[in-house]
C-alpha positions, 0 to 999 in steps of 0.5 A: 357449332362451326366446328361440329359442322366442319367435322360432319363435312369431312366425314362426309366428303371422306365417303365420297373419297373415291369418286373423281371427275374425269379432267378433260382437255382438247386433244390437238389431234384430230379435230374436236376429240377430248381426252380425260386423265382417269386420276389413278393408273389402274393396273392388273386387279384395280377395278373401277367404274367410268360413268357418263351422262349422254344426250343422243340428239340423232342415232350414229352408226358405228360409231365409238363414244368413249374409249380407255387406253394407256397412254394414247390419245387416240381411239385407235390406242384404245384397249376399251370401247364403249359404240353405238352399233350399225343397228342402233344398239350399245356395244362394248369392244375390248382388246385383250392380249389373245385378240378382240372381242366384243359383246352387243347389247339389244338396248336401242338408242332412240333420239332426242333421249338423255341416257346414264351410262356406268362401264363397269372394269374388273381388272384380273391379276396380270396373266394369261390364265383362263381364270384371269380375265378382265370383265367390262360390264355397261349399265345403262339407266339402271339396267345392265345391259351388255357384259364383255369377259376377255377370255383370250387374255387380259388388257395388257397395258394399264389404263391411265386415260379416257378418250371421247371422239368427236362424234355428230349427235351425241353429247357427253354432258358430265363424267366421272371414274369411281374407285370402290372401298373394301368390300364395296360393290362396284356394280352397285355403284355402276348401277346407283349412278346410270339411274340417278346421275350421280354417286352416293354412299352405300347404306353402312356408309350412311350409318356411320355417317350418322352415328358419328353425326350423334355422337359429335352431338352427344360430345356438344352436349356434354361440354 
């Protein structure tokens, strides 16, 4: 029974293979600014989703909360932001290799609430072509809220690294980068996540799961 049980715990954890905690350290410079390596480089077509757990306990005014860059540490290096606007809304900003461009949402962040947040990143191939364009989609508590198509041109670095400043009020409790399996949805899980808090395996996923749990039964039973 020890072993069937060790069997199901792998088959599990193996489902859960491409989510990763953000690893977070002190940056030296400046004060109180954290930064987090996202586990993979993802470059040119690599799409992925960073999720983050926020407590707003006063409303900043443009204000950055978490960033993604190549190699930099700063968030002046950052080639994605996700800000809370002078207005009070969420934001996200992107830095193509045309020029910048940003998209706002009409979701108001209120004080003294507790949101789930998931940046959604689709990489396009690495060109300039129209067609091409990195997409940034930001869901918040289940609801996509804001999307960012970089039509000017693609981020031209990959993304290695996630930035949080130092900012008065808000608090990230929790995050973490996922990266989908073939054929998986990456704003279903963007999506699951901003409403639950975390990130569970899709319903084919789950199926497998439990015709392998039967059939490691069945193989007991037999012996």
């Amino acid at each position: 029974m020890k072993r069937l049980i060790l069997a199901f715990a792998a088959m599990l954890t193996a489902a859960f293979v491409g989510a990763a905690s953000v690893d977070w350290h002190q940056a030296s410079s400046p004060s109180g600014q954290v930064v987090g390596n996202l586990g993979t480089t993802y470059y040119a077509n690599l799409d992925f989703a960073i999720s983050a757990t926020i407590t707003v306990n006063t409303v900043p005014s443009s204000k950055d909360i978490f960033g993604l860059s190549s190699d930099s540490n700063l968030m002046g290096g950052s080639v994605a932001k996700v800000s809370i606007a002078k207005n009070g809304t969420f934001s996200i900003w992107g830095q193509g290799r045309g020029n910048q461009q940003s998209a706002e949402s009409s979701f108001r962040v209120q004080a003294g609430q507790t949101y789930r947040l998931s940046l959604v990143v689709e990489r396009g191939p690495n060109s300039d072509t129209p067609s091409a364009y990195d997409t940034l989609t930001l869901y918040v508590d289940g609801t996509a809220i804001a999307t960012l198509e970089l039509t000017n041109g693609n981020m031209a670095s990959p993304l290695k690294n996630a930035i949080l400043p130092s900012v008065d009020g808000v608090v990230i409790e929790e995050a973490l980068t996922y990266r989908p399996e073939a054929g998986e949805d990456i704003h279903e899980v963007g999506k699951i996540y901003s409403e639950n808090g975390t990130i569970v395996p899709e319903p084919t996923a789950l199926a497998l799961l439990a015709l392998g749990m039967a059939g490691l039964v069945l193989r007991r039973r037999a012996v």
